[in-house]
KETIKE-745837 format. One line per 5 residues: number of its first residue (from 0); for each residue x, y, z of N, C-alpha, C, O, CB. Coordinates in steps of 0.1 Angstrom, whole numbers. Glycine has a CB too. Example, Ala and Ser with C-alpha at 12.3 -4.5 7.8 and 13.67 -1.06 7.14 Angstrom:
% residues 2
0) 132,-57,78,123,-45,78,132,-33,78,142,-33,85,113,-45,90; 128,-22,71,137,-11,71,129,0,79,134,11,80,141,-6,57
//
This chain:
% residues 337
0) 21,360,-72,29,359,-60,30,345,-56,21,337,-56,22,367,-48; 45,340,-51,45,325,-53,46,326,-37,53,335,-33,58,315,-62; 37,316,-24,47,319,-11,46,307,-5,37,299,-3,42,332,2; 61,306,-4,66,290,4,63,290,13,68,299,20,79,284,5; 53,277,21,49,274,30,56,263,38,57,253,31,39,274,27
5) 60,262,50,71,253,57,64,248,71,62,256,80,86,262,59; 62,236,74,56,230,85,68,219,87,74,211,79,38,224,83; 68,223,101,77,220,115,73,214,123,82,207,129,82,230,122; 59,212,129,53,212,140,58,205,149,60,209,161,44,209,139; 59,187,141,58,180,150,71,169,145,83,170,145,41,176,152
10) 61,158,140,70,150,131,71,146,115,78,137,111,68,139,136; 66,153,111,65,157,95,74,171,89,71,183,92,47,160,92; 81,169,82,84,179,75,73,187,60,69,180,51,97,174,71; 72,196,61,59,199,48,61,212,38,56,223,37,42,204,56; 69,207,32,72,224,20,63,226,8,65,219,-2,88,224,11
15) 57,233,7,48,237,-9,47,252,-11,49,261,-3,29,232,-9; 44,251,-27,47,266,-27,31,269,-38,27,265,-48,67,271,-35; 24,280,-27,11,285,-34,10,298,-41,16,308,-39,1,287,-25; 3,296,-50,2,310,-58,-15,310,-60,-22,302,-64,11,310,-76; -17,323,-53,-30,330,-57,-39,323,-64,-48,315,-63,-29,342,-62
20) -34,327,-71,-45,327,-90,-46,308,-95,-56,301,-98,-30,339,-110; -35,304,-94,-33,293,-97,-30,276,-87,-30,265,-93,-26,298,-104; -27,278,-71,-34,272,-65,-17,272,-62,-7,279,-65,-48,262,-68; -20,254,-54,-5,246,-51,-3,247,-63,-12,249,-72,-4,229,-44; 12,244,-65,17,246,-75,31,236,-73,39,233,-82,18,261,-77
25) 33,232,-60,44,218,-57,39,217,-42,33,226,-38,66,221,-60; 41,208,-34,42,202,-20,49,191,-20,49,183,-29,30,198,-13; 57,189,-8,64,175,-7,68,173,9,76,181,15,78,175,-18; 62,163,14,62,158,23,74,147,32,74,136,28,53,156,20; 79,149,40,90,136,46,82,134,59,77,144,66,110,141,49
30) 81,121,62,76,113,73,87,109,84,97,105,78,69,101,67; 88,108,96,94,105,104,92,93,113,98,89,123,95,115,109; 82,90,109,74,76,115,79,66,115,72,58,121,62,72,109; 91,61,109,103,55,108,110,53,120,112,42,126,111,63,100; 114,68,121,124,71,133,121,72,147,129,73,156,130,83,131
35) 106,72,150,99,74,163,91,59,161,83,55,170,87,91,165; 96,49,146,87,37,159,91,32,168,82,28,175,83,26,156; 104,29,172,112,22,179,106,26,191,104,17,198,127,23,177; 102,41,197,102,50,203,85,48,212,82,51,224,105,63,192; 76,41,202,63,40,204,57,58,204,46,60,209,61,31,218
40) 63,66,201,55,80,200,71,87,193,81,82,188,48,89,220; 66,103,195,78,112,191,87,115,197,84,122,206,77,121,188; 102,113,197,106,118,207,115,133,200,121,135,190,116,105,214; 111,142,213,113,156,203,123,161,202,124,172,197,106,167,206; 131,154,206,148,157,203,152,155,193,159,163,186,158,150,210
45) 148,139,186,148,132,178,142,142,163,149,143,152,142,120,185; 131,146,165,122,153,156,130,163,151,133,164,139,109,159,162; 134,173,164,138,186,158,153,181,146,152,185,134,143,199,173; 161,176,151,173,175,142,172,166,130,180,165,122,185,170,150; 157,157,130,155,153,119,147,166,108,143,164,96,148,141,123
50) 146,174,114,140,184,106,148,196,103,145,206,96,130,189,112; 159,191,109,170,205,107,174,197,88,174,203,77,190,206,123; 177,181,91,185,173,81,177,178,69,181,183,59,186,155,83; 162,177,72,155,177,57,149,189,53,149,189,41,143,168,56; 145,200,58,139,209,53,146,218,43,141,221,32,134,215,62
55) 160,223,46,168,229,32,166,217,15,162,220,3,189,229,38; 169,209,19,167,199,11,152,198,0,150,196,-12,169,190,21; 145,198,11,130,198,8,127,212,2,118,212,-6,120,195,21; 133,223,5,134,233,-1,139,239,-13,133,249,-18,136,236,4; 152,232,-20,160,232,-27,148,229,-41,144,235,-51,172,222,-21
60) 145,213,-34,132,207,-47,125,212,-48,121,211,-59,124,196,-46; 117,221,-40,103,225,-43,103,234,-48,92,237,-54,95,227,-36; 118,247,-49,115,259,-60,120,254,-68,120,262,-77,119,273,-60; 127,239,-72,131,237,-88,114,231,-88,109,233,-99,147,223,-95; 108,226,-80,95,220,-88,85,228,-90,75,224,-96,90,210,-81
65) 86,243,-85,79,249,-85,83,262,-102,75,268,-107,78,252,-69; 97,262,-105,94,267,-114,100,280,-109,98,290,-117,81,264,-118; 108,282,-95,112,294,-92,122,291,-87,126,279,-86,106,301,-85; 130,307,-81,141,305,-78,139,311,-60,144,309,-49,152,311,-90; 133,318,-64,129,323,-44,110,327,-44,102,326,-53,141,344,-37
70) 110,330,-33,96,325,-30,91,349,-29,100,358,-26,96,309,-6; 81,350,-31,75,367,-29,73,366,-14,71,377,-10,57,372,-37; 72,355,-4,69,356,12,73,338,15,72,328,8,49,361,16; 76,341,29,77,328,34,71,327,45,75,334,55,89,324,35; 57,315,47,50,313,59,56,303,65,64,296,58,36,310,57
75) 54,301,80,59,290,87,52,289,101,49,298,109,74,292,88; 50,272,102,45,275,117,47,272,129,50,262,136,37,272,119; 43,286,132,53,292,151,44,283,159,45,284,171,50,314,159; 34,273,155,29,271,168,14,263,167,11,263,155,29,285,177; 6,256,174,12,252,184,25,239,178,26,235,166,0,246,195
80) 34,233,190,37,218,188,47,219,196,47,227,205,40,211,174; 57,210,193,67,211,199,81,218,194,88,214,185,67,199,202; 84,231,205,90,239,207,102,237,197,101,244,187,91,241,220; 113,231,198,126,228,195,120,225,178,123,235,171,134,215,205; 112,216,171,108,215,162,104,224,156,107,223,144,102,209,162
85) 96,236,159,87,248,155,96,259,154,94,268,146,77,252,166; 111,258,163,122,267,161,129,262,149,138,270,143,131,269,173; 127,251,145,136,252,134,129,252,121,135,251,110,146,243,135; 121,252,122,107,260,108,106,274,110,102,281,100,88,255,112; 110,281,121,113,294,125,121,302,121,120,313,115,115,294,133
90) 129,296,125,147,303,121,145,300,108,143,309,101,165,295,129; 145,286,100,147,288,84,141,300,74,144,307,66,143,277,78; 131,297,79,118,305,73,118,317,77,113,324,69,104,300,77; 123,323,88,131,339,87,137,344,86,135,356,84,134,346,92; 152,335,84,167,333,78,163,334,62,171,340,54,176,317,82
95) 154,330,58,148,326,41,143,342,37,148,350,29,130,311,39; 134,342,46,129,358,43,134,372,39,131,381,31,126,362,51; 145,369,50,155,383,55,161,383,42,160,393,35,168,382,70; 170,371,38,177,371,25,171,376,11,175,382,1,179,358,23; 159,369,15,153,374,3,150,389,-1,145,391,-12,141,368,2
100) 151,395,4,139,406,16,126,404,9,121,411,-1,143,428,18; 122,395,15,102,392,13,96,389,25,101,380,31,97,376,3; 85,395,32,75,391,42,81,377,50,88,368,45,58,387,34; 78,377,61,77,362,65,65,366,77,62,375,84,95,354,73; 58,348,72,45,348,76,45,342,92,49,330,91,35,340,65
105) 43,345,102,40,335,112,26,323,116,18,326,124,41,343,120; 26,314,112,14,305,110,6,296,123,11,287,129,18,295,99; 0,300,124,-9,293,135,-16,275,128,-26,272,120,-23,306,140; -9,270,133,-10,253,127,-25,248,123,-28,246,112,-4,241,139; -32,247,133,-43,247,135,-54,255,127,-64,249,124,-43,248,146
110) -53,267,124,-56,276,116,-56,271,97,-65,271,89,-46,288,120; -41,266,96,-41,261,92,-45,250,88,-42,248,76,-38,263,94; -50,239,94,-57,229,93,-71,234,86,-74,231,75,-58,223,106; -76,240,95,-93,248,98,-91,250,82,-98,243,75,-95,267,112; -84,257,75,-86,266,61,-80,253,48,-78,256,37,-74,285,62
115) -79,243,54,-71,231,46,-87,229,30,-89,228,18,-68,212,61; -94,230,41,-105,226,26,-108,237,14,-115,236,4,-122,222,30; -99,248,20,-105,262,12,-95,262,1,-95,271,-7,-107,278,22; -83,248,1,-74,246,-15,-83,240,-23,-81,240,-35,-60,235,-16; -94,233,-18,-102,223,-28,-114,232,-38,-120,241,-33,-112,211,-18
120) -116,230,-50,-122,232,-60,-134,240,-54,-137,251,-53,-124,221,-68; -139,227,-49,-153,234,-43,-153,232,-27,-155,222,-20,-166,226,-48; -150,247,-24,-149,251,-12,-158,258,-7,-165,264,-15,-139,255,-10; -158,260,7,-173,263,17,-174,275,17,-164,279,10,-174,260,33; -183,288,21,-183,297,21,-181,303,37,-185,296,47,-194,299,12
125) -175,314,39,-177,317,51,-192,320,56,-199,318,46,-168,328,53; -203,324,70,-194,314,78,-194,298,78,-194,295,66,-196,318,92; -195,290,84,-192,272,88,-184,270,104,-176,278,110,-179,264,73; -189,257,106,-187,253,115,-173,242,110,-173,236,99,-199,249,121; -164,242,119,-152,231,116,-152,223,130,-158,226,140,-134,240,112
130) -144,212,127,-144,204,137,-128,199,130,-127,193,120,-157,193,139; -116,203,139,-105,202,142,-104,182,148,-112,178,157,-102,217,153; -94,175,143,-96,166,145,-86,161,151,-92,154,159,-100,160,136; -70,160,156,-54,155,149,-49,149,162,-56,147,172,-43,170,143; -38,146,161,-31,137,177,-35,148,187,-46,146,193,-10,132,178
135) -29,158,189,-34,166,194,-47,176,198,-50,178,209,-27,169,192; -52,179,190,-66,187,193,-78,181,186,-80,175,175,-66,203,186; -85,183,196,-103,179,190,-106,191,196,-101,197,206,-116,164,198; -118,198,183,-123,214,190,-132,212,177,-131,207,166,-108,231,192; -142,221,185,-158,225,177,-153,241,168,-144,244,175,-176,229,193
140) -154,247,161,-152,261,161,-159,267,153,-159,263,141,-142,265,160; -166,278,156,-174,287,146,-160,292,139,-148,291,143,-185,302,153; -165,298,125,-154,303,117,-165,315,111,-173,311,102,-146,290,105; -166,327,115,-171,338,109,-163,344,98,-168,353,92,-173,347,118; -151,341,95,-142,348,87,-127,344,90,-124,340,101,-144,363,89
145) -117,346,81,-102,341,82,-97,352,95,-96,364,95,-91,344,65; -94,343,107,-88,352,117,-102,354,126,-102,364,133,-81,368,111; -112,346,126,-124,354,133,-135,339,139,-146,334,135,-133,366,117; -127,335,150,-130,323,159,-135,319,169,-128,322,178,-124,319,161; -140,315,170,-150,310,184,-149,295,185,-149,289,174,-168,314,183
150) -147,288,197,-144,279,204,-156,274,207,-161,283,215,-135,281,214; -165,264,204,-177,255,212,-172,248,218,-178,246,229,-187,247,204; -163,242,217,-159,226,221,-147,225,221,-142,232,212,-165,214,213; -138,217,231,-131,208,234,-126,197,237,-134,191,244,-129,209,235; -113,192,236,-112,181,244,-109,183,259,-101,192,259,-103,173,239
155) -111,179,274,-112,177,280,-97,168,289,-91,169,300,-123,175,276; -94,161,279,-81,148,283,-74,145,271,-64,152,270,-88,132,288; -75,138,263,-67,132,250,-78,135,239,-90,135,237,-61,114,252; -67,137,232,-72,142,220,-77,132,207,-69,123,207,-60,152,216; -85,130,199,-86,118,194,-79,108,184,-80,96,182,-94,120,190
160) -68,119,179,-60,110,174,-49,104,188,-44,93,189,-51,117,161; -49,111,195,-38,106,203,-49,94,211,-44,84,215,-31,121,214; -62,94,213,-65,82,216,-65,71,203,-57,62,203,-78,84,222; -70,72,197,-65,63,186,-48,56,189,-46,44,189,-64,74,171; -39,67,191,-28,58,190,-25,53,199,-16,45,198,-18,63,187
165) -32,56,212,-33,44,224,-40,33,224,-36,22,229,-39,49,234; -52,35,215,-60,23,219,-53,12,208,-56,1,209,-78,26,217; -41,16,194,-37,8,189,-27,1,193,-23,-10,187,-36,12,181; -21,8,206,-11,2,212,-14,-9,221,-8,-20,221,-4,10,218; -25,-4,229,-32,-16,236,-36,-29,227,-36,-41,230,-47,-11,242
170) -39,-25,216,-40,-40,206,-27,-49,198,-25,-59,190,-50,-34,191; -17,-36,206,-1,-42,199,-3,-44,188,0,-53,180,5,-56,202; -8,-31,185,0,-25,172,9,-14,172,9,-8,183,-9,-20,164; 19,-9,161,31,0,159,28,14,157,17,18,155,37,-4,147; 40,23,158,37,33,159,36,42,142,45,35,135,47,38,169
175) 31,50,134,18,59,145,6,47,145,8,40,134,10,78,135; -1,43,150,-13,35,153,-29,36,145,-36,28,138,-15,39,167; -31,49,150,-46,55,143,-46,45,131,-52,34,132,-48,74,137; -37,50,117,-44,43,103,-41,27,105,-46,22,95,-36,49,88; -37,22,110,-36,11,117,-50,4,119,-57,-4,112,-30,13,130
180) -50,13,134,-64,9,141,-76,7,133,-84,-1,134,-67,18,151; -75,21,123,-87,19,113,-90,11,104,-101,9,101,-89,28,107; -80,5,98,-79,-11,93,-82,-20,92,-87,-27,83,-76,-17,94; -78,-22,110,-82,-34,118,-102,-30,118,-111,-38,119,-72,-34,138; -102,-19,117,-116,-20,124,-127,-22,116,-138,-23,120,-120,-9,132
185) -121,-21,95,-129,-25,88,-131,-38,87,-141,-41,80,-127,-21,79; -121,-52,96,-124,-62,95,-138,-68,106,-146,-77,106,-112,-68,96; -136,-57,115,-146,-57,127,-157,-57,127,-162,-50,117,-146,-48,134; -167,-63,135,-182,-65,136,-188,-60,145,-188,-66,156,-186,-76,138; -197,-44,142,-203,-41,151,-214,-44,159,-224,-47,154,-203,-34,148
190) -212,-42,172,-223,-49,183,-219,-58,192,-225,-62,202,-234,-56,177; -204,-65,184,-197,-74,196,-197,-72,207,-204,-76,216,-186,-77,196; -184,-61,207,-185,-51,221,-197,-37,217,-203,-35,206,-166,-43,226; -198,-30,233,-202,-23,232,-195,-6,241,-198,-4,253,-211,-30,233; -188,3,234,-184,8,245,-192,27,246,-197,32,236,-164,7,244
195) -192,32,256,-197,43,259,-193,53,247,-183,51,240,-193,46,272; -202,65,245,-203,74,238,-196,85,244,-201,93,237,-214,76,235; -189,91,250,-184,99,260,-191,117,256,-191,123,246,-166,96,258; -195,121,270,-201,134,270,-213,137,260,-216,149,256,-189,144,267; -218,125,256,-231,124,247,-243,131,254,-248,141,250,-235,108,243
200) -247,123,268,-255,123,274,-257,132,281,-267,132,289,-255,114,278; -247,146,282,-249,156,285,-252,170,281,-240,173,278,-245,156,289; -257,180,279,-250,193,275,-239,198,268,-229,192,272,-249,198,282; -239,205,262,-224,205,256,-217,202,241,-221,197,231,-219,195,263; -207,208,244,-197,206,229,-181,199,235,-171,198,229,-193,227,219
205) -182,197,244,-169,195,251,-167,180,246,-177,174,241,-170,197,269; -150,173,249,-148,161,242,-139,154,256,-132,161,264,-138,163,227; -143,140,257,-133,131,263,-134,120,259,-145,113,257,-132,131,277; -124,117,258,-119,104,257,-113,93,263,-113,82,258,-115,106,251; -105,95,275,-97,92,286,-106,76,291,-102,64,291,-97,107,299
210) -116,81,293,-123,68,296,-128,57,287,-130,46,292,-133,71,301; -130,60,276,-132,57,265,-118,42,260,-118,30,256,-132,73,257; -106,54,264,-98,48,269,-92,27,271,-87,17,265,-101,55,279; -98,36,286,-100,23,297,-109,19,294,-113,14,305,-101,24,312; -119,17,286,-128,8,284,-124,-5,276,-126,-17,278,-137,14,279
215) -117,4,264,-108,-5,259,-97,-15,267,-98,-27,266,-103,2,250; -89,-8,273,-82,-16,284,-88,-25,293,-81,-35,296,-77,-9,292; -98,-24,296,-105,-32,301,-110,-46,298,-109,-56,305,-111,-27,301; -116,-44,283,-120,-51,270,-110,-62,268,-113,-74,267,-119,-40,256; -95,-55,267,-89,-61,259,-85,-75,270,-86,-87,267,-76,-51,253
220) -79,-68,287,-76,-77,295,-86,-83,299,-82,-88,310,-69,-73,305; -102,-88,298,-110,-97,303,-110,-104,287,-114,-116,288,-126,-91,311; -108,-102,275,-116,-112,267,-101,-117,258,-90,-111,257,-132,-106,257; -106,-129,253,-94,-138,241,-90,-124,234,-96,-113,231,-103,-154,227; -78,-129,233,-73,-118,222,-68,-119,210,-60,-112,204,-65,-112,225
225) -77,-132,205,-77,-132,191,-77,-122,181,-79,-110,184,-84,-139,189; -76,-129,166,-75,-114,155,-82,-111,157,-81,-101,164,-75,-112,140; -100,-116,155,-113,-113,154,-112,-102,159,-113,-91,155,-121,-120,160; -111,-109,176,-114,-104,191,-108,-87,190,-114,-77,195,-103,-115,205; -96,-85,184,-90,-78,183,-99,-66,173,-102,-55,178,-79,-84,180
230) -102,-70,160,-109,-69,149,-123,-56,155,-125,-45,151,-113,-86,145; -129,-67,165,-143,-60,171,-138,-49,181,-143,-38,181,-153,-72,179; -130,-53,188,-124,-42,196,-122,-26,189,-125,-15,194,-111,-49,201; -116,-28,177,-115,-20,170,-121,-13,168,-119,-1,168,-113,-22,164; -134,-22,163,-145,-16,154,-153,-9,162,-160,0,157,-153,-25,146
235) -153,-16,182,-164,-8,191,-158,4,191,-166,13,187,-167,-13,207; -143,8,193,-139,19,193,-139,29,184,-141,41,187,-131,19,196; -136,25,173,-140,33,159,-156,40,157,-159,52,154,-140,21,147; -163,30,161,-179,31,164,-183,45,174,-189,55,173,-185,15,174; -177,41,182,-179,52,194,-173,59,192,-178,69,198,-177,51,207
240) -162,65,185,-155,78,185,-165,85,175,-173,94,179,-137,78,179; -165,79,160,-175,86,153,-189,90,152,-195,98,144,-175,84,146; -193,80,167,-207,87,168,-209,95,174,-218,103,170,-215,83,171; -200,99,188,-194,108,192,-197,121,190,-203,129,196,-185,105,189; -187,120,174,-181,133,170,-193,139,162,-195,151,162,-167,132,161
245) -200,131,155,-212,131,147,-226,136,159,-236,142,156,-214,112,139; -224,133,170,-237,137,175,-233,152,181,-240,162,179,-242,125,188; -224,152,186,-217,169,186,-220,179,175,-228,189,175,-201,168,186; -210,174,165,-216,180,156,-225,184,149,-224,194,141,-213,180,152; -234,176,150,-249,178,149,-255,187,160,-266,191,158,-256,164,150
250) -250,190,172,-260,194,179,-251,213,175,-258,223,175,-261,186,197; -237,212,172,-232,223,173,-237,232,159,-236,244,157,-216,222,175; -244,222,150,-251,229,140,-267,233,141,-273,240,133,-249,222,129; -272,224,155,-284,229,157,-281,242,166,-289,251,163,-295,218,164; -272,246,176,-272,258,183,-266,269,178,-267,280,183,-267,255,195
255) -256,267,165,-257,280,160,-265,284,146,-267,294,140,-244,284,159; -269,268,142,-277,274,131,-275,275,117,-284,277,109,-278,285,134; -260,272,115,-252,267,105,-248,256,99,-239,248,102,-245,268,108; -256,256,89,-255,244,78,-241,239,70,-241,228,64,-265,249,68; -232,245,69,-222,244,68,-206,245,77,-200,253,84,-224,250,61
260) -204,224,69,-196,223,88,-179,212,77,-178,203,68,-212,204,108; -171,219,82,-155,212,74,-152,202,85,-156,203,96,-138,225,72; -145,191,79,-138,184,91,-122,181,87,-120,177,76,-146,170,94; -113,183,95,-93,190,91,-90,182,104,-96,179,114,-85,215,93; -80,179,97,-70,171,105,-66,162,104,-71,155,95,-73,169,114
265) -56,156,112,-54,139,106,-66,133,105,-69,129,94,-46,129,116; -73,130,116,-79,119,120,-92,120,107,-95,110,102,-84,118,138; -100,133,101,-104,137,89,-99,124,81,-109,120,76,-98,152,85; -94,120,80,-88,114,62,-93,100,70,-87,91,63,-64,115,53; -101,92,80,-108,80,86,-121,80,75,-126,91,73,-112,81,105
270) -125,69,70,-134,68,63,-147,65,69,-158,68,64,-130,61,54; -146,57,82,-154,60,89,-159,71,94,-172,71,95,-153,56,95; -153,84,99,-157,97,103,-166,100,92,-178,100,90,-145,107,105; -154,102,81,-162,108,68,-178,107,65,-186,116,65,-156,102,56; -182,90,62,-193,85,62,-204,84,71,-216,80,68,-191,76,59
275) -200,89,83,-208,93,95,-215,105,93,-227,107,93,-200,95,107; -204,115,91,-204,128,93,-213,134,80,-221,143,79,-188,133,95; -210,126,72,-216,130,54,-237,123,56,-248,127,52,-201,113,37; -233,109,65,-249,110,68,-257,120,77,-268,126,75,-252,97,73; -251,119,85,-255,133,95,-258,144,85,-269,142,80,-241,138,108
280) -251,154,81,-252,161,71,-264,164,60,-272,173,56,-242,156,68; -262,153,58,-269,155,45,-289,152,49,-299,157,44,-260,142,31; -287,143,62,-298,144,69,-307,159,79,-318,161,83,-295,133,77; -296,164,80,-298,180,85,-298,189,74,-296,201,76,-287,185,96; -300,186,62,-300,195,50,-290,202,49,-292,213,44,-311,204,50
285) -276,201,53,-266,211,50,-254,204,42,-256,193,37,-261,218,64; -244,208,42,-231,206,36,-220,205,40,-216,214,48,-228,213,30; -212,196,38,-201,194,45,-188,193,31,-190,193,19,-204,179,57; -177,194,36,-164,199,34,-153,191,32,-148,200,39,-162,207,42; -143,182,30,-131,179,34,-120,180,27,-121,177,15,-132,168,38
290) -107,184,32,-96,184,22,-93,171,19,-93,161,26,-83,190,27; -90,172,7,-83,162,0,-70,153,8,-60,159,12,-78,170,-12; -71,138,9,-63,132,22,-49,137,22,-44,141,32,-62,117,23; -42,136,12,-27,141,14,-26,155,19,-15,159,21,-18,140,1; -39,166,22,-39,176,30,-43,178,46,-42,188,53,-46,183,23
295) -50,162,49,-56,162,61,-45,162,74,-47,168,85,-66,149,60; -31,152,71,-20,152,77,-12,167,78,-15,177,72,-13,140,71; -3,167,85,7,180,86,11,178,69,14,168,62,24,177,100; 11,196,63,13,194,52,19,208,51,13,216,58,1,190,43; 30,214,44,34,225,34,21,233,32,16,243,39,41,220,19
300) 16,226,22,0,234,12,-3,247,24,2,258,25,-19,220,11; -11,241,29,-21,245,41,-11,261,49,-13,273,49,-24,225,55; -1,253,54,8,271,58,11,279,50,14,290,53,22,271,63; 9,275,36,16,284,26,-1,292,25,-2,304,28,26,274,9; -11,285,22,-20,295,18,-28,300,34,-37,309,34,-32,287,5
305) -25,293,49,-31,301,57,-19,320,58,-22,330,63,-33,291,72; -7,315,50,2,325,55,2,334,44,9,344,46,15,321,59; -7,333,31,-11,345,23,-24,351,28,-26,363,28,-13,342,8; -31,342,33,-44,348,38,-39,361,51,-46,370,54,-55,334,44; -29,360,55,-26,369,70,-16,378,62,-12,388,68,-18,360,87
310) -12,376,51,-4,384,45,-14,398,37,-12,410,35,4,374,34; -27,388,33,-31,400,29,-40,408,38,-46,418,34,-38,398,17; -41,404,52,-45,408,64,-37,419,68,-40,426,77,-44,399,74; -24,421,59,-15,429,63,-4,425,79,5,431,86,-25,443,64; -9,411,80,2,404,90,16,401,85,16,396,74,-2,391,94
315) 27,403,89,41,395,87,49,399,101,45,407,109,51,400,71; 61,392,99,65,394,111,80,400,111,87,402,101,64,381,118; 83,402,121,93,415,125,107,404,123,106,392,124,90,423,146; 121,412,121,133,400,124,130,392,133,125,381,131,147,405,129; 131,396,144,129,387,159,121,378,158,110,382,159,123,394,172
320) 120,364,155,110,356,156,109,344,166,119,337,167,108,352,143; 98,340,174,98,331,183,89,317,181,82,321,172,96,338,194; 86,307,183,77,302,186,67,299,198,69,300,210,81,298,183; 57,295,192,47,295,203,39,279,204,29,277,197,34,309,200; 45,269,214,43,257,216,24,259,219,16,253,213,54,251,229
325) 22,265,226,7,266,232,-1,278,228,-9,284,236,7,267,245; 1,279,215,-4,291,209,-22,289,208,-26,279,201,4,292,193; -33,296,213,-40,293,214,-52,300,203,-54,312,206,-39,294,225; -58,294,192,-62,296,183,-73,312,184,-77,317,174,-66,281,179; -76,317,198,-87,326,197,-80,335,199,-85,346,202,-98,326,206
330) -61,334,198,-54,342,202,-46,352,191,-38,361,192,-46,335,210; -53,346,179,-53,352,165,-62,369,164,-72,374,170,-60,338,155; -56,372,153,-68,387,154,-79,381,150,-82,374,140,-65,403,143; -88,389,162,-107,389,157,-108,371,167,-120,366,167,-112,389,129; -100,367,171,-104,357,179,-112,361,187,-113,373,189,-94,351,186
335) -120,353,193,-128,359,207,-134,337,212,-135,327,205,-148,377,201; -136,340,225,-141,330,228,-151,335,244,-158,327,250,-128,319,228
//
């Protein structure tokens, strides 16, 4: 069974096509990061009609690269992101279906993310703990099974990549920022500055960052703003996000008990996180997880195999199809929070 997977979300276009037995079998990705720098972020007008231009296109290639001529199901994802973008991963990808007459999958993005490491060779066993990373969401989550979720933690205010791409703007840097910022912050010297750990010092799985923020703002308008200067700034913030996320996740593996923890998402493919998270880890005796980087960003792969997994759930979806901008991940079957 081959099933083409199609991500819309946001500002990436993502087509790949998975087969069971034999894994990805093509993905191919178009970036928009181009067209939203001028912009300093996305603008979602802009997104959606750049996604109308590429996805037939991107489609066309990937069943000659895949070696077919139509797809046994087509996944796509309804949600979350932005609306106008997500309808037109919608409509293709149900327009694709109907023609065919094959399944069409409705995909929960995030879900997607969460199941990104389960393409890699050596992949986790259910259950595990994930930690959702991306412009949009920071979230702790038990994972008892595909479709079967619990919520520890969230963000609170901005999400960590989306702080990332703030705090790269405050350093005047370009849009998207984050892999930027992380750059700058390998030239950086930790201990220069020093900035707060946010929601460390309390109870909890919950995330903010907002202040974290303004600290940096702060930082930046009292001191020289040389490279260095710039450099360390970087590196305090880099410092503090991943210890952050590392002391959380350490504690969300002491309260349920679970030695096995993935980390998905953009902000995932930072080499700082990784090396944090991998010492933590391996100091609590357990195991940790990550997709492979060209899977950590919005990708094809990842919808195509979360939308066989709900296929063989016996999920697909009806003609009528909508999207869901604020689709809320416990809102899946067997969710609960």
């Amino acid at each position: 069974m081959h099933i083409l997977g199609l991500e819309t979300s946001c500002d990436e276009t993502g087509v790949a096509i998975y087969h069971p037995d034999k894994g990805v079998l093509a993905h191919m990705l178009y970036s928009q990061a181009s067209l939203h720098e001028g912009f300093g972020g996305v603008v979602p007008e802009l997104a959606s009609r750049n996604h109308i231009h590429h996805t037939l296109p991107l489609i066309r290639s990937i069943l000659e690269a895949g070696g077919i001529q139509k797809a046994d199901a087509v996944a796509y994802t309804a949600g979350p992101g932005l609306v106008g973008a997500l309808l037109v991963g919608a409509a293709i990808g149900r327009s694709l279906a109907y023609a065919w007459g094959v399944p069409a999958i409705a995909v929960h993005h995030m879900e997607a993310h969460l199941l990104a490491p389960m393409l890699e060779a050596e992949h986790p066993d259910f259950p595990f703990l994930a930690l959702l990373v991306s412009g949009g969401h920071t979230q702790l989550v038990q994972v008892n099974a595909p479709g079967v979720y619990t919520i520890l933690g969230d963000t609170l205010d901005d999400a960590v990549g989306e702080a990332f791409d703030k705090t790269a703007k405050l350093l005047g840097m370009g849009y998207p920022g984050g892999p930027l910022l992380s750059e700058l912050a390998e030239q950086g010297r930790s201990g220069v500055f020093d900035f707060p750990r946010p929601m460390t010092a309390r109870p909890g799985l919950d995330f903010s960052f907002s202040g974290l923020k303004t600290q940096v703002l702060n930082t930046v308008a009292k001191s020289h703003a040389g490279e260095q200067t710039r450099a360390d700034i970087a590196r305090a913030f880099v410092d503090a996000v991943v210890e952050t996320l590392v002391t959380k996740c350490r504690r969300a593996m002491h309260a349920t008990g679970l030695r096995r923890l993935i980390a998905a998402g953009g902000v995932s493919a930072n080499r700082q996180l990784r090396e944090g998270l991998l010492r933590m880890v391996r100091n609590e005796g357990g195991e940790i997880h990550f997709p492979r980087t060209e899977f950590c960003t919005d990708n094809g792969a990842m919808i195509a195999y979360a939308g066989w997994l709900r296929l063989q759930a016996g999920v697909w979806e009806p003609l009528r199809f909508a999207a869901n901008p604020r689709w809320n991940l416990t809102d899946l079957n067997g969710g609960a929070r």
